[in-house]
Structures are given as structure tokens and as C-alpha cells.
C-alpha positions, -999 to 999 in steps of 0.1 A, spaced: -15 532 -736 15 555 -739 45 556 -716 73 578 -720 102 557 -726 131 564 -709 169 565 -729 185 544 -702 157 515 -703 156 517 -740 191 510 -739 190 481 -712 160 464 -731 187 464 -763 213 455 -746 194 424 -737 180 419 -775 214 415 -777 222 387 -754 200 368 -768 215 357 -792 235 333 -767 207 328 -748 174 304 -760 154 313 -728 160 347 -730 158 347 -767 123 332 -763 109 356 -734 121 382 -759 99 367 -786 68 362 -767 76 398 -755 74 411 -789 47 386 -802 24 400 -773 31 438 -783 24 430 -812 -14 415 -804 -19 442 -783 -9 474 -811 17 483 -784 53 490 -786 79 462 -778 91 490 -750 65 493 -734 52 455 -735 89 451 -721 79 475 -692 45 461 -682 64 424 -682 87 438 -657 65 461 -640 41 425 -635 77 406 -626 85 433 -602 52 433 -581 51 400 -583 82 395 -562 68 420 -540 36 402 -531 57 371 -526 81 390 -503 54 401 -486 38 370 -482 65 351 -466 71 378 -441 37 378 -433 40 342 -425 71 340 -407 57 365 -386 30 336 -374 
């Protein structure tokens, strides 16, 4: 799987490396992140990506969900 990386998301993803450092649940997403690429021959960027794209529907389904059922 290849994606074209993106600068600015290469940049966010370090910034958040970064943080934690002063952060143990973010320090450990980050590891499992990286453990994960790692089992899969991928790059930590684009493990990152696919986490968030995943995150990112996720809240979409639920959003979607809820409307549905409000709608009842």
C-alpha cells in the first residue's frame, strides 16, 4: 500500500510524536501505531493515516446512527 504523504500531515503526526512525551496515552497510541506498521511492512505515516482514516468514519457511522434514531 503506498499513499502519498502529504508535508502538512507529516508535520502534524511529529508534532504529536512530540507531545508525547507529556502524554502516556498518547505516547502509547503512538507506540501501538508504530508497533502495528511495523507488523504490517508499512510506514508509521501511513499506519497513522489508516488509524485516523478508521477514527474518522467511525465517528461518521456513529453520527449517522444517532440521527437516524432521533429521527424515530
Amino acid at each position: 500500500m503506498l499513499i502519498k504523504m502529504d508535508d502538512r500531515f507529516m508535520e502534524m503526526v511529529d508534532e504529536l510524536v512530540r507531545l508525547a512525551d507529556s502524554d502516556e496515552e498518547l505516547f502509547q497510541g503512538i507506540k501501538w501505531i508504530d508497533n502495528e506498521s511495523k507488523k504490517l511492512g508499512i510506514s508509521f505515516y501511513d499506519m497513522f493515516f489508516i488509524v485516523l482514516q478508521r477514527h474518522l468514519a467511525d465517528e461518521k457511522a456513529k453520527e449517522w446512527f444517532n440521527e437516524r434514531n432521533q429521527a424515530t
